[in-house]
Structure formats: structure tokens, C-alpha cells
C-alpha positions in Angstrom: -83.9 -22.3 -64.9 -85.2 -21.1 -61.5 -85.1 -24.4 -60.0 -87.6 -25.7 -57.2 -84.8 -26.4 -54.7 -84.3 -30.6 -54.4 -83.4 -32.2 -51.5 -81.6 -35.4 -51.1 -83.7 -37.5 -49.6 -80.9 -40.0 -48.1 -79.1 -37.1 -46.4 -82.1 -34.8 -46.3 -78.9 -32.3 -47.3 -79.9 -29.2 -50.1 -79.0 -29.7 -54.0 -77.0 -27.5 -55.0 -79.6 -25.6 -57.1 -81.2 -24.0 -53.9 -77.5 -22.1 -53.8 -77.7 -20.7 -57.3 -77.7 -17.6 -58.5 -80.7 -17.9 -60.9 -83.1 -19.1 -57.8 -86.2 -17.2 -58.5 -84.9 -15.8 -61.8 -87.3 -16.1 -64.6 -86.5 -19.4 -66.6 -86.7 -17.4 -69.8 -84.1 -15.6 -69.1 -81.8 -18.6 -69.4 -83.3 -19.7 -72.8 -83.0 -16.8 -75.5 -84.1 -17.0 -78.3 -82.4 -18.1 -81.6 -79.2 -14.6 -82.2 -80.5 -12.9 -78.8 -78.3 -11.7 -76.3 -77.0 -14.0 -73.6 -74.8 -11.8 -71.7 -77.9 -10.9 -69.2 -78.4 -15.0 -68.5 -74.3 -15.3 -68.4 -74.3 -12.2 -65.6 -76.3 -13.6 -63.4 -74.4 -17.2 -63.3 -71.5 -14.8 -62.9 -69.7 -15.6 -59.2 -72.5 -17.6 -58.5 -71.0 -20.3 -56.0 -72.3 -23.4 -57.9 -71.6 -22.4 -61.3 -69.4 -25.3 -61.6 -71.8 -27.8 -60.3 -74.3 -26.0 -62.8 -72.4 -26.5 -65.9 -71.3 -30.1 -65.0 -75.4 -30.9 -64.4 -75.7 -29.3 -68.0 -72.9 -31.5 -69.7 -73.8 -34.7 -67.6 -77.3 -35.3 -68.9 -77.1 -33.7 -71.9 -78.6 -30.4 -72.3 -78.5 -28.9 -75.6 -80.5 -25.3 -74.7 -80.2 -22.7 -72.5 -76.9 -21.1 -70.5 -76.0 -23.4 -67.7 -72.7 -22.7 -65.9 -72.3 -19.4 -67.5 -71.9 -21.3 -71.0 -74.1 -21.6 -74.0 -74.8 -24.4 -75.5 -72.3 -23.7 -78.4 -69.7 -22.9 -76.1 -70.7 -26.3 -74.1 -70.4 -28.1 -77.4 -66.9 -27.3 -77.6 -65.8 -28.0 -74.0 -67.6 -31.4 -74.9 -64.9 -31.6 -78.1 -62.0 -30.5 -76.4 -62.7 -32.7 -72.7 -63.1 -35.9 -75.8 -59.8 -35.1 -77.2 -57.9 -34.5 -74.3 -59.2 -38.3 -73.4 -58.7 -39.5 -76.3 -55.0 -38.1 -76.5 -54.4 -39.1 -72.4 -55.6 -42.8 -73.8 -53.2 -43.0 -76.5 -50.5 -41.8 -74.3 -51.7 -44.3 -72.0 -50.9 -47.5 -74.2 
């Protein structure tokens, strides 16, 4: 991941990659390869402040590799299944 920092150019305000964690970290880190370890990768996004922000980036547009937001991308797969159901389920309720 270790993002160039982005700024928004309306605001001129930071992203919130330039508060993250794995700033500087080596990208590879973050992309194991296929039955390696990712508890170094998920260490590192520990307590990190924009975690959150991270994992939401990673579900928004899609990203099928890497850890983003502490998560790999199995474990992002089923918060993607379980957020569907749950809005599936709240629309049924809803009618």
C-alpha cells in the first residue's frame, strides 16, 4: 500500500492515507502471496487511526487483493455477504 499521500484539491485538506499506518511501509507487505502469512500486514493496520476509512476505500471500489483495514480479502468478501443480507433483510422489513 504505502500510499503517496493525496490531497484534496478543493479543500487543499490531507487524504486520509497520509495518517495511515502503512505510510512508508513496503507495498508487498500488504500483498502476500497465495497461503502466506498476513498477520505481519494485519499488525501494522492494527490501531492505526484510519483503519476504518481504509477498509471502507477497499470495499468501495472494489479491491479483491491485499489486506486493507486490517482485513483480507476473504474476510472482506464476507463483510460484503453479510452488509448484502442485512440490506436485503432491513428492505423486506421495510415493505
Amino acid at each position: 500500500m504505502a500510499f503517496v499521500g493525496a490531497v484534496n484539491e478543493e479543500s487543499g485538506e490531507k487524504s486520509w492515507w497520509d495518517f495511515a499506518n502503512c505510510l512508508g511501509v513496503d507495498p508487498d507487505l500488504f500483498f502476500p502471496e497465495r497461503g502466506a502469512s498476513t498477520k505481519e500486514a494485519k499488525e501494522v493496520c492494527r490501531g492505526c487511526i484510519v483503519k476504518e476509512d481504509c477498509l471502507e476505500y477497499a470495499l468501495s471500489h472494489g479491491e479483491k487483493f491485499g489486506i486493507w483495514g486490517g482485513m483480507s480479502e476473504r474476510e472482506r468478501r464476507r463483510l460484503r455477504r453479510q452488509r448484502a443480507l442485512a440490506r436485503r433483510a432491513a428492505s423486506e422489513h421495510a415493505v
